[in-house]
N, CA, C, O and CB atoms as a CASP TS submission, in Angstrom:
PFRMAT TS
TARGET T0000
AUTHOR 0000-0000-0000
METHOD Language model
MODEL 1
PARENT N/A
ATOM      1  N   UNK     1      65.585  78.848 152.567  1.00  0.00           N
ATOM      2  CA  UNK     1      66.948  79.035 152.089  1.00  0.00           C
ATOM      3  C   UNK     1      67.775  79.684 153.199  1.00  0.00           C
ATOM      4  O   UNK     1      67.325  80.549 153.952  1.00  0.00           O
ATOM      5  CB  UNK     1      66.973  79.902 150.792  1.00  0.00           C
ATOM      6  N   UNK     2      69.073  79.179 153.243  1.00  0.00           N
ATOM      7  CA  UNK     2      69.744  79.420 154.203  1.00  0.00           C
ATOM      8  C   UNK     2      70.278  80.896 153.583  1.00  0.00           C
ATOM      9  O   UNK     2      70.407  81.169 152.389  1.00  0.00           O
ATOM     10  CB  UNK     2      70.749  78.217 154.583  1.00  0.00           C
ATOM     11  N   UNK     3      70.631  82.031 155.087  1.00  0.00           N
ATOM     12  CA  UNK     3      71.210  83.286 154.420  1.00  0.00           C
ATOM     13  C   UNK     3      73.073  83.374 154.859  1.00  0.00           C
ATOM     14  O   UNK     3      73.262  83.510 156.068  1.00  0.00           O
ATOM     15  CB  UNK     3      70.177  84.822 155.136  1.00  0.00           C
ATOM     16  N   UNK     4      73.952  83.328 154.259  1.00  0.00           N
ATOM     17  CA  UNK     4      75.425  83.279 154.723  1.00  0.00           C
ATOM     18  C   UNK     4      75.316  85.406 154.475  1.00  0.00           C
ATOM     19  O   UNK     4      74.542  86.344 154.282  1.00  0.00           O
ATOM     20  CB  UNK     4      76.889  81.918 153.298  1.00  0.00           C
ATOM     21  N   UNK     5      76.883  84.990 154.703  1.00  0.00           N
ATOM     22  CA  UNK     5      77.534  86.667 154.760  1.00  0.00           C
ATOM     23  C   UNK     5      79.066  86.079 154.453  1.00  0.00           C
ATOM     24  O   UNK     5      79.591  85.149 155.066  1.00  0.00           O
ATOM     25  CB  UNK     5      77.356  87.770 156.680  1.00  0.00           C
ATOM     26  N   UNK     6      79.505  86.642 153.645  1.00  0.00           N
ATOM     27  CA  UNK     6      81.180  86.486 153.334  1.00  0.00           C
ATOM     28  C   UNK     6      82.139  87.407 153.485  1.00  0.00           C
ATOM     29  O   UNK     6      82.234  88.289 152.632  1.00  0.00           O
ATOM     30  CB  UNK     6      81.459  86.221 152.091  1.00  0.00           C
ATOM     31  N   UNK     7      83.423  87.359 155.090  1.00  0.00           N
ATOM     32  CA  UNK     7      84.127  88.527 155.094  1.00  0.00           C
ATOM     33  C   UNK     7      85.433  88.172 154.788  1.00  0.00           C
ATOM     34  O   UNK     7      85.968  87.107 155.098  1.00  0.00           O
ATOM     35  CB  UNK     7      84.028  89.254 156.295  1.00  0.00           C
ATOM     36  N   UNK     8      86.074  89.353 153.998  1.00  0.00           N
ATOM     37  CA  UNK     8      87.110  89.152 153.466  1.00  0.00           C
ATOM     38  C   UNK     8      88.178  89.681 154.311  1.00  0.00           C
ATOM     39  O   UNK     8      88.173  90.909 154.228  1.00  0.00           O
ATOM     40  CB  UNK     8      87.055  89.594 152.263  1.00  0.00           C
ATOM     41  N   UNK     9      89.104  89.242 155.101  1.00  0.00           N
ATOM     42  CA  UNK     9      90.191  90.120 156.030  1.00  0.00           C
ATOM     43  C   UNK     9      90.800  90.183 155.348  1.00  0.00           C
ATOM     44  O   UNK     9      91.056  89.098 154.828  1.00  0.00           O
ATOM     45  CB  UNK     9      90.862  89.823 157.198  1.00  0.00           C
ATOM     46  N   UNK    10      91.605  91.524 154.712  1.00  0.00           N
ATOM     47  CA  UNK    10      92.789  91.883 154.096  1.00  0.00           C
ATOM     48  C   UNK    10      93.140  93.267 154.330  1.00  0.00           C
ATOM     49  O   UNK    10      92.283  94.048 153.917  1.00  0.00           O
ATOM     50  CB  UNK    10      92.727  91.626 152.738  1.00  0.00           C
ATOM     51  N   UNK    11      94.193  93.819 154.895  1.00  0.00           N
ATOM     52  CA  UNK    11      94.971  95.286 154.733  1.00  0.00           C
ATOM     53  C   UNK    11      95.100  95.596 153.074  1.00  0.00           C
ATOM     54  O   UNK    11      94.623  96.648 152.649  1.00  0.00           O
ATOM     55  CB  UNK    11      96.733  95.213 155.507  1.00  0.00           C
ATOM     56  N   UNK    12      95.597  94.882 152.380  1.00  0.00           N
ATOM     57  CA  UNK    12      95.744  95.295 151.077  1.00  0.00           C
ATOM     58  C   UNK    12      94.280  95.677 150.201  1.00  0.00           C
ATOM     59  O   UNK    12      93.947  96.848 150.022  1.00  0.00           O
ATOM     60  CB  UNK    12      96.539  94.136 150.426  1.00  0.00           C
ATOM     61  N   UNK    13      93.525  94.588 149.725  1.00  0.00           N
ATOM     62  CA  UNK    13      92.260  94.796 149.407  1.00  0.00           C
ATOM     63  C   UNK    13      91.275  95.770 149.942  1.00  0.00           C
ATOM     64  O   UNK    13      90.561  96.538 149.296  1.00  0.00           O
ATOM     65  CB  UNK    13      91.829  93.810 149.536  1.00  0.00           C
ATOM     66  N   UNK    14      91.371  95.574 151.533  1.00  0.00           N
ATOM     67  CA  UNK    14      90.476  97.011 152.014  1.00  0.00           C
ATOM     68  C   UNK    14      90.997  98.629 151.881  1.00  0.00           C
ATOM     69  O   UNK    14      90.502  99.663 152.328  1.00  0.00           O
ATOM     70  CB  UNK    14      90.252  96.875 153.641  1.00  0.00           C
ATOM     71  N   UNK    15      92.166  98.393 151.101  1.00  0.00           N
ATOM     72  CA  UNK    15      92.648  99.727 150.434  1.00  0.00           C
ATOM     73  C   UNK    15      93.049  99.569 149.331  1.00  0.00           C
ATOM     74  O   UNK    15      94.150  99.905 148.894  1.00  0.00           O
ATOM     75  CB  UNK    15      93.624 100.417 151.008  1.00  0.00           C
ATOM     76  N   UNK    16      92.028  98.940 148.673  1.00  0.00           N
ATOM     77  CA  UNK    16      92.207  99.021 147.221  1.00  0.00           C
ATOM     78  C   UNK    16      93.188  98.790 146.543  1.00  0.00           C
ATOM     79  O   UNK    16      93.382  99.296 145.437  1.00  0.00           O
ATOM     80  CB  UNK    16      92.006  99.951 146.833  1.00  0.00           C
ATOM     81  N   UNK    17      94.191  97.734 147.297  1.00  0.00           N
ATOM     82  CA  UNK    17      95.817  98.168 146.394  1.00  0.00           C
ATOM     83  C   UNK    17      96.007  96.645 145.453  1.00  0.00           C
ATOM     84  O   UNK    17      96.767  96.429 144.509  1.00  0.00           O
ATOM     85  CB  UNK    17      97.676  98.447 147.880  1.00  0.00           C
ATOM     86  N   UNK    18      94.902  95.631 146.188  1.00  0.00           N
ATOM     87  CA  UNK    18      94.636  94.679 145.324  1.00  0.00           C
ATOM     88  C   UNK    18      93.091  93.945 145.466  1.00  0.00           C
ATOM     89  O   UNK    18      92.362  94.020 146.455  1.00  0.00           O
ATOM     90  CB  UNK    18      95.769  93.737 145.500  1.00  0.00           C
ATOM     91  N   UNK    19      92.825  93.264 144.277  1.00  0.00           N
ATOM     92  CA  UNK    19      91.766  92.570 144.038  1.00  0.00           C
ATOM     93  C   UNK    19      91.381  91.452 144.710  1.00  0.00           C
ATOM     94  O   UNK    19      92.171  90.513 144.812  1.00  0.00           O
ATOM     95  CB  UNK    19      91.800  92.312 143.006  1.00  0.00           C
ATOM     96  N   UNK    20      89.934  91.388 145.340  1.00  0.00           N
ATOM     97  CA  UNK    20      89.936  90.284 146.548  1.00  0.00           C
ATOM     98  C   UNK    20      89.278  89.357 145.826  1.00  0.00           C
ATOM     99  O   UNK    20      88.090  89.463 145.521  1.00  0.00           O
ATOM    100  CB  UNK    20      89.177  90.622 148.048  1.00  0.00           C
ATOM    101  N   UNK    21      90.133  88.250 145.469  1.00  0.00           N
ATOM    102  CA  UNK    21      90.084  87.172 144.652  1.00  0.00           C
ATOM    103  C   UNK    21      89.316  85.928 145.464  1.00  0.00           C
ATOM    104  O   UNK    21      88.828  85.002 144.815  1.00  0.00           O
ATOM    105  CB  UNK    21      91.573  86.843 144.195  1.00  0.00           C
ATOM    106  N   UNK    22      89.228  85.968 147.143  1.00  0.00           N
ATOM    107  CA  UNK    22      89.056  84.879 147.624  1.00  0.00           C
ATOM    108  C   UNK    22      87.279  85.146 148.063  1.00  0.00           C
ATOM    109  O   UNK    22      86.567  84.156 148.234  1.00  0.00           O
ATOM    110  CB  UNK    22      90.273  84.570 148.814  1.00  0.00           C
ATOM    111  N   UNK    23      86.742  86.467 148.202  1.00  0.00           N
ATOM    112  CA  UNK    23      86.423  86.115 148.512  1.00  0.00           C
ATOM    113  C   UNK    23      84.407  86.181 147.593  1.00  0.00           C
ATOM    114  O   UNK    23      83.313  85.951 148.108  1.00  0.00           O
ATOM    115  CB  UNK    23      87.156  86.414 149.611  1.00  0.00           C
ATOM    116  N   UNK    24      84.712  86.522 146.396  1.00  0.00           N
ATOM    117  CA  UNK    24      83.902  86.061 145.503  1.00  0.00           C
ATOM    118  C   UNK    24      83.795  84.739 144.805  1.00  0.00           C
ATOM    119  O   UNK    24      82.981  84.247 144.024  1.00  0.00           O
ATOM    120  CB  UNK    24      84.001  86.788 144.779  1.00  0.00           C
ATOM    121  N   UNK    25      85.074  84.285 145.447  1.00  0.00           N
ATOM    122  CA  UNK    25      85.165  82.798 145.348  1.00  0.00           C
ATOM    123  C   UNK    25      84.222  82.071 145.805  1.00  0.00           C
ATOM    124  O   UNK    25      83.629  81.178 145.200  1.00  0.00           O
ATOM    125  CB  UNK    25      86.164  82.316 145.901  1.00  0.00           C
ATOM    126  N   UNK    26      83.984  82.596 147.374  1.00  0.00           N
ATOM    127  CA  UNK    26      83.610  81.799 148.620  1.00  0.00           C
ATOM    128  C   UNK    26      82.091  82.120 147.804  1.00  0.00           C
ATOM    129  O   UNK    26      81.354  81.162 147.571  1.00  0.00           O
ATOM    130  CB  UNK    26      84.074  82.452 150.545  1.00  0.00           C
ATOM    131  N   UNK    27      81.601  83.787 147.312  1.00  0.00           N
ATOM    132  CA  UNK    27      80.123  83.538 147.132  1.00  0.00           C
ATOM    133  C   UNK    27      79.565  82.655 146.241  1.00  0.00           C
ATOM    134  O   UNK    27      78.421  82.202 146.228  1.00  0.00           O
ATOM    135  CB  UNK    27      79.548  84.583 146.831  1.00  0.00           C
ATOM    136  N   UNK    28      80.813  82.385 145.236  1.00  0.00           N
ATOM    137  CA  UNK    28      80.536  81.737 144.433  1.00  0.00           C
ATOM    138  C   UNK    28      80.089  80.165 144.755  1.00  0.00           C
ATOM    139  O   UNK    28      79.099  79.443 144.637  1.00  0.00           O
ATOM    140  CB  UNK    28      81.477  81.958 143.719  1.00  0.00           C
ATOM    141  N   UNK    29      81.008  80.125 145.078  1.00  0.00           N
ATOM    142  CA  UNK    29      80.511  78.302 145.717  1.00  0.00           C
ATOM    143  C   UNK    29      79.718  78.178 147.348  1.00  0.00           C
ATOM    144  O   UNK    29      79.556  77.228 148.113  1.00  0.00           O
ATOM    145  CB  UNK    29      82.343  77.156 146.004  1.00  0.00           C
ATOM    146  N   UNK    30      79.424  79.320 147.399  1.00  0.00           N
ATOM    147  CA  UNK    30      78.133  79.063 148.702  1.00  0.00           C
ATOM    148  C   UNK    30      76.533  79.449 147.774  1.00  0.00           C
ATOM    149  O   UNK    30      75.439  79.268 148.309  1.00  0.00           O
ATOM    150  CB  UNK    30      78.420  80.622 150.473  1.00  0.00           C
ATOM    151  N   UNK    31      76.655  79.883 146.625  1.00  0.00           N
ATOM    152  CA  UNK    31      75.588  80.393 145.820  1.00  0.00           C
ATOM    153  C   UNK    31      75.337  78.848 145.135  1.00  0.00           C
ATOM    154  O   UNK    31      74.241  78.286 145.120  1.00  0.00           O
ATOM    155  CB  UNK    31      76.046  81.826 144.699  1.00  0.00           C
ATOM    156  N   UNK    32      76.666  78.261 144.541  1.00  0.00           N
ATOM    157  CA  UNK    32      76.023  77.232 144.013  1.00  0.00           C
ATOM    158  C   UNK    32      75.420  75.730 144.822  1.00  0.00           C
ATOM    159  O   UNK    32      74.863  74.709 144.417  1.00  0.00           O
ATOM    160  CB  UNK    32      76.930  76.971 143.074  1.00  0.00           C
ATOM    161  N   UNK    33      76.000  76.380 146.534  1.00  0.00           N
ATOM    162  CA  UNK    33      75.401  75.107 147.174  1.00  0.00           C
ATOM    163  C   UNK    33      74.023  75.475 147.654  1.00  0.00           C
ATOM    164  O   UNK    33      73.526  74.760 148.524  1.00  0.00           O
ATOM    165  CB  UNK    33      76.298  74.530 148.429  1.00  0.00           C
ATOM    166  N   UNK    34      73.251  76.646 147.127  1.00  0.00           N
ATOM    167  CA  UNK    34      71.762  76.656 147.394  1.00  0.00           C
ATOM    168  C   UNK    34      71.344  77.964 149.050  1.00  0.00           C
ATOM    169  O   UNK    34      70.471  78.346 149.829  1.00  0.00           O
ATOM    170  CB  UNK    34      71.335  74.583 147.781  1.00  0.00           C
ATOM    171  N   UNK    35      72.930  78.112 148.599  1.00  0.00           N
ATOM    172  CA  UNK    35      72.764  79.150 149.719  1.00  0.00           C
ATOM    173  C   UNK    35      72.524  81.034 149.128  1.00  0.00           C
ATOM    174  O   UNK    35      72.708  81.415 147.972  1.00  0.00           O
ATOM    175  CB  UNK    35      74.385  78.934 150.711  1.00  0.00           C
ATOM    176  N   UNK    36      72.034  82.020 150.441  1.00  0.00           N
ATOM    177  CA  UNK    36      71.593  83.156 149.915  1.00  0.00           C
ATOM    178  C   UNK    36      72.607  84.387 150.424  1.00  0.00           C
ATOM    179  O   UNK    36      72.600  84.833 151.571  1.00  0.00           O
ATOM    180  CB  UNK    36      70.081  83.316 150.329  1.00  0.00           C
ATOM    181  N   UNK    37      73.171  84.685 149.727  1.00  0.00           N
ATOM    182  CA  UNK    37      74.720  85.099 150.058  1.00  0.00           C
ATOM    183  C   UNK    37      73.824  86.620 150.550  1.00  0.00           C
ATOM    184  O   UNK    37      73.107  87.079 149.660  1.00  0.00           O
ATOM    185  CB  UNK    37      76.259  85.128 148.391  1.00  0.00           C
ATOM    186  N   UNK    38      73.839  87.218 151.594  1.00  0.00           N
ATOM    187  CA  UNK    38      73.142  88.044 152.105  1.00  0.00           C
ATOM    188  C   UNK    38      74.032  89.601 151.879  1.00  0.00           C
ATOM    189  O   UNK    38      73.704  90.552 151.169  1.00  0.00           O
ATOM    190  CB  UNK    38      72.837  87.498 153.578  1.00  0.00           C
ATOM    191  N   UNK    39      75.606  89.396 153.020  1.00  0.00           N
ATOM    192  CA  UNK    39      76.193  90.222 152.567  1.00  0.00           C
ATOM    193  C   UNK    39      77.887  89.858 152.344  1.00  0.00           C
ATOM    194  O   UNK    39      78.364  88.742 152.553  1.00  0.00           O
ATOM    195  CB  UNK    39      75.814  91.260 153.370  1.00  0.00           C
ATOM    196  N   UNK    40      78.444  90.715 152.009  1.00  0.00           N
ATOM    197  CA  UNK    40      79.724  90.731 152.094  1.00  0.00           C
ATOM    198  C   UNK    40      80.750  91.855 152.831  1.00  0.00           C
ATOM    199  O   UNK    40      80.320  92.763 153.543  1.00  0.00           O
ATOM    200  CB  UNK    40      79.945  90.631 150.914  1.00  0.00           C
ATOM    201  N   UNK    41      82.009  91.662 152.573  1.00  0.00           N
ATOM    202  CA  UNK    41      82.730  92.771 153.167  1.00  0.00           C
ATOM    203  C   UNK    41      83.900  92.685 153.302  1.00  0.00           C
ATOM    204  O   UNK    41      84.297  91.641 153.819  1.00  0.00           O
ATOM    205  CB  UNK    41      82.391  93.099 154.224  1.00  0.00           C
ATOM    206  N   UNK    42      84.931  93.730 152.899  1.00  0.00           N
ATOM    207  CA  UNK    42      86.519  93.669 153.234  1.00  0.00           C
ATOM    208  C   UNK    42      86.777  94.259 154.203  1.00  0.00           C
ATOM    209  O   UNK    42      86.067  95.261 154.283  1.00  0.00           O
ATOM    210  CB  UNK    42      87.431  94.161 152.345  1.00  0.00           C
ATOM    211  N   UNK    43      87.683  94.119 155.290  1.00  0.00           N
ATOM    212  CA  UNK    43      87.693  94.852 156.593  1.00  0.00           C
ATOM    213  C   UNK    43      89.626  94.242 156.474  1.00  0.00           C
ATOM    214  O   UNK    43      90.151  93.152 156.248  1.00  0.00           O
ATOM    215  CB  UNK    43      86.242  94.129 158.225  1.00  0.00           C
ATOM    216  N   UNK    44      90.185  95.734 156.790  1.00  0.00           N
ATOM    217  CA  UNK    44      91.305  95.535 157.386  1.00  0.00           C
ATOM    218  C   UNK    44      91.732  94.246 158.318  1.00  0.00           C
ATOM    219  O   UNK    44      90.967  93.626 159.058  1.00  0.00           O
ATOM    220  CB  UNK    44      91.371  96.580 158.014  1.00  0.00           C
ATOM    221  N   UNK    45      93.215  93.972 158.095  1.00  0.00           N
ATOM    222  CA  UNK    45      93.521  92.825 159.440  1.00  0.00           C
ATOM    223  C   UNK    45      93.890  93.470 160.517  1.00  0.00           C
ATOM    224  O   UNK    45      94.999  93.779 160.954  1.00  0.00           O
ATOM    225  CB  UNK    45      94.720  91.729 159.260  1.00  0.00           C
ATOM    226  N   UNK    46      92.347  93.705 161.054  1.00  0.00           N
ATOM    227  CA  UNK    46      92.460  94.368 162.971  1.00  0.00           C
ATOM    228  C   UNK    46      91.218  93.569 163.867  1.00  0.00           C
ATOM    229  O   UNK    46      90.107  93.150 163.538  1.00  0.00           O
ATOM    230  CB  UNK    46      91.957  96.623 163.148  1.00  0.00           C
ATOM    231  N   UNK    47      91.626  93.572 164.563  1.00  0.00           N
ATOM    232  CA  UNK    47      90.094  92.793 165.561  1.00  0.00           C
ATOM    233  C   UNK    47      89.300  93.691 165.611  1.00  0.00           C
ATOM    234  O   UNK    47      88.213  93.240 165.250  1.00  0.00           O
ATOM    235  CB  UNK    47      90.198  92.282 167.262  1.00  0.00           C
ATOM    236  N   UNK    48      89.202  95.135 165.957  1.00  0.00           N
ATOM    237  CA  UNK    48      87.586  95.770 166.065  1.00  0.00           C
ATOM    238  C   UNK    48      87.033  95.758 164.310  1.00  0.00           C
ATOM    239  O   UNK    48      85.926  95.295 164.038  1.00  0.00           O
ATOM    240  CB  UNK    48      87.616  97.824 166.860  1.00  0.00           C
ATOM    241  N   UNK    49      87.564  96.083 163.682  1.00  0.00           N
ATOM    242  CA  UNK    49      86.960  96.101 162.058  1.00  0.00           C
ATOM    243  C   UNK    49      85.941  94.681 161.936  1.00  0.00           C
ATOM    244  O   UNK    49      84.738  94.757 161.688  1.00  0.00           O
ATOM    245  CB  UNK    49      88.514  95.957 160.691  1.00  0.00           C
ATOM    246  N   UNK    50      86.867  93.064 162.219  1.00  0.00           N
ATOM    247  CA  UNK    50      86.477  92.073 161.921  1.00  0.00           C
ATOM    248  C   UNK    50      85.394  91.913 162.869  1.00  0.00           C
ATOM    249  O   UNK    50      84.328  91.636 162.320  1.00  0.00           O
ATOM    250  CB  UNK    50      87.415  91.192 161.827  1.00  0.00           C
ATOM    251  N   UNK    51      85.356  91.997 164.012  1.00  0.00           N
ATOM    252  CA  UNK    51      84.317  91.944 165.413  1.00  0.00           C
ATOM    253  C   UNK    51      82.925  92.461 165.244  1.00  0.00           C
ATOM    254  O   UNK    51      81.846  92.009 165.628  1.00  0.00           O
ATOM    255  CB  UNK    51      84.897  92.873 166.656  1.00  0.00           C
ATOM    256  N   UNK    52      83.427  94.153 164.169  1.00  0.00           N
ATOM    257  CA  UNK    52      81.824  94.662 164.378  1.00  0.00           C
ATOM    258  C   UNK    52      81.630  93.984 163.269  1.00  0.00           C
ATOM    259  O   UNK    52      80.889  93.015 163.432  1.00  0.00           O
ATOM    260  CB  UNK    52      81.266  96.377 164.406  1.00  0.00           C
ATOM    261  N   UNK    53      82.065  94.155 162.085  1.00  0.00           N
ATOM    262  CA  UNK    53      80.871  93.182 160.710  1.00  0.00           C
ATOM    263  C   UNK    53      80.351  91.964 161.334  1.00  0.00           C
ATOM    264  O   UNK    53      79.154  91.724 161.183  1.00  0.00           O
ATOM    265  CB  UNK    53      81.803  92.436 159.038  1.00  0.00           C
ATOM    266  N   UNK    54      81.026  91.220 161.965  1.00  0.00           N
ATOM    267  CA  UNK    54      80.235  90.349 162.499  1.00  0.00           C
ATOM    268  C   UNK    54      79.668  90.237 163.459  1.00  0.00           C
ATOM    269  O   UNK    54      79.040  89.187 163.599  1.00  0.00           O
ATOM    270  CB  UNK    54      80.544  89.649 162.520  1.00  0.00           C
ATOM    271  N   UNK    55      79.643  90.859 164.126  1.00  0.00           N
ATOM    272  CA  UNK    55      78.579  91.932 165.094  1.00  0.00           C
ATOM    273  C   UNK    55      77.242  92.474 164.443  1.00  0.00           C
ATOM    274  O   UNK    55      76.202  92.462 165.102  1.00  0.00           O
ATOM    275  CB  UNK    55      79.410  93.406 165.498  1.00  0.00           C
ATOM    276  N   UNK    56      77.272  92.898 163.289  1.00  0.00           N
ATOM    277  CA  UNK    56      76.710  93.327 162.354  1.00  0.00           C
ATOM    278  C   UNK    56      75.342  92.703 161.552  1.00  0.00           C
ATOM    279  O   UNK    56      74.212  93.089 161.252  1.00  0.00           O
ATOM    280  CB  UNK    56      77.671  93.426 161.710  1.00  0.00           C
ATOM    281  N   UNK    57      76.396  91.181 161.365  1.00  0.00           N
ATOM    282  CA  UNK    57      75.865  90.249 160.631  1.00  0.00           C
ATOM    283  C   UNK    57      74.929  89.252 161.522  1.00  0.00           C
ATOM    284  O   UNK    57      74.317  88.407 160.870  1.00  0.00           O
ATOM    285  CB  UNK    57      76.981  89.583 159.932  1.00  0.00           C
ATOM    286  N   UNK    58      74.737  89.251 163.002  1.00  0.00           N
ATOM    287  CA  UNK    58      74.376  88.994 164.015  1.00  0.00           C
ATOM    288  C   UNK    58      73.036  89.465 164.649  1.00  0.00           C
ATOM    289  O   UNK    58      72.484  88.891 165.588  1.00  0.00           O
ATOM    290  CB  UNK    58      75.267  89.251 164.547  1.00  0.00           C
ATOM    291  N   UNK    59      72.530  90.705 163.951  1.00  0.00           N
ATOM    292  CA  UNK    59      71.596  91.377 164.685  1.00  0.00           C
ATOM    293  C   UNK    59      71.115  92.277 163.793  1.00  0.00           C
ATOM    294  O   UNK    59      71.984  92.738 163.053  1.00  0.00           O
ATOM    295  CB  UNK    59      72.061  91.963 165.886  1.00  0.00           C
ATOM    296  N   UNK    60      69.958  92.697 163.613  1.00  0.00           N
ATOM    297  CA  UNK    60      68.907  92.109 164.411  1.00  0.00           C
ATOM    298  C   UNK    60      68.455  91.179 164.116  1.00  0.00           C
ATOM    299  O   UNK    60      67.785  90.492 164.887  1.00  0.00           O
ATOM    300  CB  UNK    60      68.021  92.667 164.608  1.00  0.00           C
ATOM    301  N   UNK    61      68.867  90.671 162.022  1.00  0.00           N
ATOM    302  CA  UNK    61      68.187  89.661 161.449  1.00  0.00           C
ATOM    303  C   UNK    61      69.451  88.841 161.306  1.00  0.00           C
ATOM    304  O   UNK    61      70.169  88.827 160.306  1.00  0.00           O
ATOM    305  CB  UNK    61      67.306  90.010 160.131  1.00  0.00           C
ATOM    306  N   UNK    62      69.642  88.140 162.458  1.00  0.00           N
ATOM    307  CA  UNK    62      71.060  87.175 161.815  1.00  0.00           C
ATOM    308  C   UNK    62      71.089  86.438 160.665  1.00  0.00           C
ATOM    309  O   UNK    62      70.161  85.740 160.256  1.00  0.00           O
ATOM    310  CB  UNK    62      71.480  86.086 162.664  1.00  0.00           C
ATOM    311  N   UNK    63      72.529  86.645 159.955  1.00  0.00           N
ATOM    312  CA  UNK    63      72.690  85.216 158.949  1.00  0.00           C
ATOM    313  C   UNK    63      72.930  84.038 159.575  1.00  0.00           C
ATOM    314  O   UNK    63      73.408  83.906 160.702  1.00  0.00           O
ATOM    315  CB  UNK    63      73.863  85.241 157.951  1.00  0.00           C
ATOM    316  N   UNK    64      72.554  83.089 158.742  1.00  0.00           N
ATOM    317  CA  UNK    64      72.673  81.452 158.910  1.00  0.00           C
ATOM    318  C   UNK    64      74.363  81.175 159.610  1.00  0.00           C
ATOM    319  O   UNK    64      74.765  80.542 160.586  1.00  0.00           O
ATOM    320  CB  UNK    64      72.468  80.554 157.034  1.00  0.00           C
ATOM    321  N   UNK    65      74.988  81.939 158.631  1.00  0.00           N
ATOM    322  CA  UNK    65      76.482  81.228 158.300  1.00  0.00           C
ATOM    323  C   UNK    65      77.472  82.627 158.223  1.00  0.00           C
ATOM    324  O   UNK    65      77.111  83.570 157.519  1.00  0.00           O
ATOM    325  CB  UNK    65      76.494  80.192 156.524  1.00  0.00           C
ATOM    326  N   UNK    66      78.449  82.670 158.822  1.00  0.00           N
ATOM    327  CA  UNK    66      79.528  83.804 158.451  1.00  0.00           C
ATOM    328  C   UNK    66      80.933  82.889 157.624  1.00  0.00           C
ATOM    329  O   UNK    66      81.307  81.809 158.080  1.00  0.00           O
ATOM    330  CB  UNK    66      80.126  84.726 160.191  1.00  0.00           C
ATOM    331  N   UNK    67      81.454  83.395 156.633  1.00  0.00           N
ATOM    332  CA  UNK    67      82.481  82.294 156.272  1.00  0.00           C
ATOM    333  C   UNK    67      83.858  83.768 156.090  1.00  0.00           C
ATOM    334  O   UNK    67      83.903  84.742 155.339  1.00  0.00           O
ATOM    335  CB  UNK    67      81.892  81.052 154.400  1.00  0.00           C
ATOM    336  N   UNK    68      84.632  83.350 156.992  1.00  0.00           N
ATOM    337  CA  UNK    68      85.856  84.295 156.877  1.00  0.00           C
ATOM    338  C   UNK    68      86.863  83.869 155.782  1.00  0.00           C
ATOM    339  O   UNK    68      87.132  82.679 155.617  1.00  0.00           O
ATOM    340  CB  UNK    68      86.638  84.349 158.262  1.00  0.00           C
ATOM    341  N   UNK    69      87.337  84.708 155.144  1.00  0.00           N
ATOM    342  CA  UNK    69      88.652  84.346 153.985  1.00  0.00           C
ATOM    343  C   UNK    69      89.483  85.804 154.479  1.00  0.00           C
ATOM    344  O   UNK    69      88.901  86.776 154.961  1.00  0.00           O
ATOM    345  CB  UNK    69      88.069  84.292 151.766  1.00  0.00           C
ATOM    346  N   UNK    70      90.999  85.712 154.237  1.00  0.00           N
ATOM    347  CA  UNK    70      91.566  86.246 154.168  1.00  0.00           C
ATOM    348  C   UNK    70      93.373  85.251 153.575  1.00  0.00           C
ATOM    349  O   UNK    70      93.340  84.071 153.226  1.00  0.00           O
ATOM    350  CB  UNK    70      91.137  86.964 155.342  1.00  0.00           C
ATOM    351  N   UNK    71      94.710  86.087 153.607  1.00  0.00           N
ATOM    352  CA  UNK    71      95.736  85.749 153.220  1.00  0.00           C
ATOM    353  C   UNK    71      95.513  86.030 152.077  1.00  0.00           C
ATOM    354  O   UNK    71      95.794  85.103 151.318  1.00  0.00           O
ATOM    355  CB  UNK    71      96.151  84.672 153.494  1.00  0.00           C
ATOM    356  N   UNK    72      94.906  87.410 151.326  1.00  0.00           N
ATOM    357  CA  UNK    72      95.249  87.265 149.899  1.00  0.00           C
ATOM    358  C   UNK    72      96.504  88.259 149.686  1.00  0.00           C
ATOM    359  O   UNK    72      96.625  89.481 149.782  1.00  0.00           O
ATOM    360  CB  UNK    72      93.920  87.645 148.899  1.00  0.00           C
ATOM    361  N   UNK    73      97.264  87.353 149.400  1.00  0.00           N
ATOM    362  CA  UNK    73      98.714  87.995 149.363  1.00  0.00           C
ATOM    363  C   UNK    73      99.061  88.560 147.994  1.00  0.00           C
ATOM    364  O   UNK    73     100.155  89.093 147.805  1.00  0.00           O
ATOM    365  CB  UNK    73      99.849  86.905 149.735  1.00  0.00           C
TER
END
């Protein structure tokens, strides 16, 4: 079984000021294509936040798949 990771870029959501709608979406339909949703994560819209999770998700036991969502407005 393949292992993904799902990150959510949003300023709003990573401070709680709204609900991240997109990106339990994404686990949702990577769960029902047989995939093993490993981890997740909301990270501000900045490049070092987004860089290390997936930096993160990279080492030592990489996931298969990283799938980025963000624009939840």
């Amino acid at each position: 079984m393949f292992k993904a990771a799902v990150l959510t870029v949003s300023d709003r959501s990573f401070r709680e000021e709204r609900p991240d709608a997109g990106g339990p979406l994404v686990v949702e339909i990577l769960k029902n294509a047989g995939y093993a949703v490993a981890e997740t994560a909301i990270v501000p819209d900045e490049q070092g936040p987004i860089e290390a999770a997936r930096r993160q998700w990279c080492a030592p036991e990489p996931v298969d798949l990283i799938v980025t969502t963000g624009g939840t407005r």
